[in-house]
Backbone as a chain_set.jsonl record, in Angstrom:
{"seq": "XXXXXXXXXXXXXXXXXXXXXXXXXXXXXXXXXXXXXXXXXXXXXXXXXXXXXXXXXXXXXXXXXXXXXXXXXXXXX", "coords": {"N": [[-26.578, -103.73, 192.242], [-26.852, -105.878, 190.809], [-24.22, -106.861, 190.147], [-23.333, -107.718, 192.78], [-25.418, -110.054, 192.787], [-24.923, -111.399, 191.149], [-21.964, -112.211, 190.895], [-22.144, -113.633, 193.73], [-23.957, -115.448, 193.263], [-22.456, -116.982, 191.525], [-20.325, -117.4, 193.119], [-21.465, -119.094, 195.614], [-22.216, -121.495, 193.543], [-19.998, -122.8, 192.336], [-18.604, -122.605, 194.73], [-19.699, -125.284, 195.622], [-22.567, -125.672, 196.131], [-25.799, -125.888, 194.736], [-28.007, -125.48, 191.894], [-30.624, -125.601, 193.358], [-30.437, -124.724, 195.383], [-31.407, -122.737, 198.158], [-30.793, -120.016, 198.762], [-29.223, -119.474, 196.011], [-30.9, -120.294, 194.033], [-32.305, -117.968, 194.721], [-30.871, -115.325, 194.073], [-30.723, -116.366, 191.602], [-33.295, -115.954, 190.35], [-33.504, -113.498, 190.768], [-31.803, -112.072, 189.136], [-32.676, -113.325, 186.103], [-35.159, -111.713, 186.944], [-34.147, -109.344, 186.389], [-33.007, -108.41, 184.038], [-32.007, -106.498, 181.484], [-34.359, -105.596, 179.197], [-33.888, -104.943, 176.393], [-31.497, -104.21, 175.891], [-30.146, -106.841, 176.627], [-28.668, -106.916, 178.969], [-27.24, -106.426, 182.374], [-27.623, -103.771, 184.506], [-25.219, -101.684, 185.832], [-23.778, -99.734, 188.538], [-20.356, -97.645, 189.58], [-20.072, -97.604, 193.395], [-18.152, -95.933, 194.41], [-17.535, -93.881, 192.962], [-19.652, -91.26, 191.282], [-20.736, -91.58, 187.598], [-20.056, -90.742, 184.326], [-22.737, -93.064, 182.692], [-22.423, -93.513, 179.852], [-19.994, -93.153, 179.111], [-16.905, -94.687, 178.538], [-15.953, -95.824, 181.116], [-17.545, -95.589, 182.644], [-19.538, -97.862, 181.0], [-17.951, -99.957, 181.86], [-18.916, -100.836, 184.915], [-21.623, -101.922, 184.785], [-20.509, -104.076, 182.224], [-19.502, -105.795, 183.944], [-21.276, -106.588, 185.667], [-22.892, -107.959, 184.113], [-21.404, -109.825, 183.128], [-21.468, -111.132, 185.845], [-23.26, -112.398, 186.01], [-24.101, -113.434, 183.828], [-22.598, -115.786, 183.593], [-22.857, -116.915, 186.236], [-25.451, -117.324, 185.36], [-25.402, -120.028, 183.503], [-24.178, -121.592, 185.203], [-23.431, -125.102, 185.596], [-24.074, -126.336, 188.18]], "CA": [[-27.074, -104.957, 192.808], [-26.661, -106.925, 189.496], [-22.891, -107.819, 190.166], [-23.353, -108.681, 193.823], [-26.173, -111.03, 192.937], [-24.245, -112.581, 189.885], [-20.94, -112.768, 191.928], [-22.563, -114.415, 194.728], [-24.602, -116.848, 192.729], [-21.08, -117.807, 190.931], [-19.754, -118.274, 193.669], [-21.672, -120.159, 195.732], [-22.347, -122.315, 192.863], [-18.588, -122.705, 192.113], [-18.472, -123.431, 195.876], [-20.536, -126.802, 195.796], [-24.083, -125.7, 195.935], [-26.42, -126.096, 193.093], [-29.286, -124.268, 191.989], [-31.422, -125.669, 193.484], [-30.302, -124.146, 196.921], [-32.653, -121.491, 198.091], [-29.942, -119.07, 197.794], [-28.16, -119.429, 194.792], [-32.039, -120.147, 193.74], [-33.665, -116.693, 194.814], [-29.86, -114.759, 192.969], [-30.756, -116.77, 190.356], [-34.374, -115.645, 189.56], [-33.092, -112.02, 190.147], [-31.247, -111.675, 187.574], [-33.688, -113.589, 185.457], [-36.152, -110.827, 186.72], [-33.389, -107.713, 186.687], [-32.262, -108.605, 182.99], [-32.554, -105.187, 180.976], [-34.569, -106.705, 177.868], [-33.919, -104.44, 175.203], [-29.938, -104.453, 175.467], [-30.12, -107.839, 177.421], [-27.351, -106.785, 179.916], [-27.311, -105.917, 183.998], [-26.639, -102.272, 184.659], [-24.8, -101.214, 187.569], [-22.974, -98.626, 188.622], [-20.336, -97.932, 190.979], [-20.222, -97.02, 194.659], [-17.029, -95.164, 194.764], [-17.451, -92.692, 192.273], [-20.225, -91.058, 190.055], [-19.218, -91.626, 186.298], [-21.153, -90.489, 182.921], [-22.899, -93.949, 182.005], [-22.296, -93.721, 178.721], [-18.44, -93.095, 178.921], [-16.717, -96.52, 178.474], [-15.149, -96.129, 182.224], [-18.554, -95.681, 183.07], [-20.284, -98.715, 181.178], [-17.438, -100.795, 182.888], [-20.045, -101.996, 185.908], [-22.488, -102.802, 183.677], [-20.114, -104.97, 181.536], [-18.837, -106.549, 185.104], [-22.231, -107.026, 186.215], [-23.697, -108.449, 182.98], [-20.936, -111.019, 182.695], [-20.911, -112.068, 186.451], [-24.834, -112.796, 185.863], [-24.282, -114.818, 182.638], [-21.45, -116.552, 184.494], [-23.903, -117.489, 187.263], [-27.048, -118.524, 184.782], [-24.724, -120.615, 182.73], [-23.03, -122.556, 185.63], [-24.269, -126.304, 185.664], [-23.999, -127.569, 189.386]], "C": [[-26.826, -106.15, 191.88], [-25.224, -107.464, 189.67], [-22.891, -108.11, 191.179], [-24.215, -110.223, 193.913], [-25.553, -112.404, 192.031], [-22.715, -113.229, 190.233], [-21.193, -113.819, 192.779], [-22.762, -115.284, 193.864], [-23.326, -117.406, 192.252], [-20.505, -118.529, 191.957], [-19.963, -119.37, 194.462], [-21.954, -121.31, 195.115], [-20.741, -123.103, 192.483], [-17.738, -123.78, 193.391], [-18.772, -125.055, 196.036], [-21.859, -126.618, 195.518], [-24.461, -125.828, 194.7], [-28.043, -125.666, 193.093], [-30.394, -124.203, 192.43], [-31.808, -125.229, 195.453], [-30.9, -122.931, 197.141], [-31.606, -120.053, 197.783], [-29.482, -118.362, 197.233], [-30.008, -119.617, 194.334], [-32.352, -118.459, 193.438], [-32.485, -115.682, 193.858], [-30.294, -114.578, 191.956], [-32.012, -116.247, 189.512], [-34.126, -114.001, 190.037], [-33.013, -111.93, 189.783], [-32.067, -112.322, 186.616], [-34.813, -112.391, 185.107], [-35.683, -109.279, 186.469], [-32.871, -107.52, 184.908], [-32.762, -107.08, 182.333], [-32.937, -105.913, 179.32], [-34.288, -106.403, 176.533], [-32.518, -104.451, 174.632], [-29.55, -106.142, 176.249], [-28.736, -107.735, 178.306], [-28.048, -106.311, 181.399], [-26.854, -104.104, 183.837], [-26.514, -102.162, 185.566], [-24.003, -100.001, 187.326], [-22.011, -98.661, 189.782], [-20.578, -97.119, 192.124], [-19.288, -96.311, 195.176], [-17.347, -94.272, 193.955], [-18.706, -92.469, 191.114], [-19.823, -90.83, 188.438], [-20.906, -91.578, 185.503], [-21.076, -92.431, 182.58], [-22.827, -94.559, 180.787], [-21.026, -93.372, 178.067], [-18.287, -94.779, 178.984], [-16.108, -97.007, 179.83], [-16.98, -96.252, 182.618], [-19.283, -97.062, 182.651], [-19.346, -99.867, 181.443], [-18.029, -101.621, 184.145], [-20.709, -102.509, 185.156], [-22.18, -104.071, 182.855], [-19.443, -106.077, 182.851], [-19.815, -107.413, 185.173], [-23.152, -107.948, 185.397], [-22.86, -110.268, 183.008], [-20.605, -111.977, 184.097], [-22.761, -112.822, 186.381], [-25.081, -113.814, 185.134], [-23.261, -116.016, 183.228], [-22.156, -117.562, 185.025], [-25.206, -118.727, 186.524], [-26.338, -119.844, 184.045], [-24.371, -121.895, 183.726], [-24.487, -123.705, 185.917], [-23.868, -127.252, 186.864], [-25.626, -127.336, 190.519]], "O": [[-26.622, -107.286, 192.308], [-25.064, -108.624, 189.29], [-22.323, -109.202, 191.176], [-23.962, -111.18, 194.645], [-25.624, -113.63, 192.112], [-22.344, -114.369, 189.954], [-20.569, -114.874, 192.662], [-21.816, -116.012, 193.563], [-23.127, -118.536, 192.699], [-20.211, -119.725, 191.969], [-19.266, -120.384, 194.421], [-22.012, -122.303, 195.841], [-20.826, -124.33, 192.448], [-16.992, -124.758, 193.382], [-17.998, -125.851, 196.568], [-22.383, -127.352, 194.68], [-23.724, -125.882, 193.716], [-28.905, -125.581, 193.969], [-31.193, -123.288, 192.236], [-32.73, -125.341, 196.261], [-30.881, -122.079, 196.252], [-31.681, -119.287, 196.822], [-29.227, -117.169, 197.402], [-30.419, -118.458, 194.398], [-32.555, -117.888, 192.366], [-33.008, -115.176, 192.865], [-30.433, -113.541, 191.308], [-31.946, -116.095, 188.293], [-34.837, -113.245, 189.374], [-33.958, -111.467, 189.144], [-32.316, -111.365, 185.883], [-35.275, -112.049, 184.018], [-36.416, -108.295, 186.37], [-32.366, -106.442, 184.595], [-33.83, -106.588, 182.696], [-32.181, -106.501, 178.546], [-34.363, -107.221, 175.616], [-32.226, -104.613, 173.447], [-28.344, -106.387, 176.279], [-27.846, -108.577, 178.184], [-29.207, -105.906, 181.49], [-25.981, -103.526, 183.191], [-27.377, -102.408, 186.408], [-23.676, -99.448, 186.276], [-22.278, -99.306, 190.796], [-21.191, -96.057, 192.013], [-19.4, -95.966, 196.353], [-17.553, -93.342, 194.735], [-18.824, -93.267, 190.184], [-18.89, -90.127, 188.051], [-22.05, -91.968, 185.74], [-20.051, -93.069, 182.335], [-23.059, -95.745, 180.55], [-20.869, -93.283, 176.85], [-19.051, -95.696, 179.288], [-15.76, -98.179, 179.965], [-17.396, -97.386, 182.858], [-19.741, -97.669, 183.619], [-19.902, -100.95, 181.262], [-17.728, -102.791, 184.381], [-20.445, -103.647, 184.767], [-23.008, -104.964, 182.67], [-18.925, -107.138, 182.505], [-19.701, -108.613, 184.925], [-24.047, -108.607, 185.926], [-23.378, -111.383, 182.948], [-19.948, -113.018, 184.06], [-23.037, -113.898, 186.912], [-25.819, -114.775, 185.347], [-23.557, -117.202, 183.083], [-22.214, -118.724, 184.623], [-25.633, -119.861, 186.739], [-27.06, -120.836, 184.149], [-24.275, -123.032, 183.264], [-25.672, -123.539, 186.206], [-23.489, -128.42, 186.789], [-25.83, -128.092, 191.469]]}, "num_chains": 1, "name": "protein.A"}
């Protein structure tokens, strides 16, 4: 869920909107509230194939999902 929410928010933000659109808003305090606090990253996984999380093919979503999140909190429209 962490890279659809951080995708989206990018993009509609990217699009024109701005954060203060309900939204790119409600995305936005997901991931705020989904953040994992101890490694501060998103974890995901994917939906095509089960994969050891702690292989590096495996923490591949995670590193997707982390950076479309910071992407998202970062963008200033």
């Amino acid at each position: 869920m962490a890279t659809r929410h951080g995708l989206i928010a990018l993009a509609l933000q990217s699009g024109g909107l701005s954060r203060d659109d309900m939204h790119v808003s409600r995305a936005l305090q997901w991931l705020a509230a989904h953040q994992d606090q101890k490694t501060g990253m998103w974890s995901a996984s994917s939906l095509n194939k089960q994969r050891d999380p702690a292989s590096d093919i495996g923490k591949f979503m995670s590193d997707a999902a982390t950076a479309y999140a910071v992407l998202a909190l970062v963008e200033k429209r």
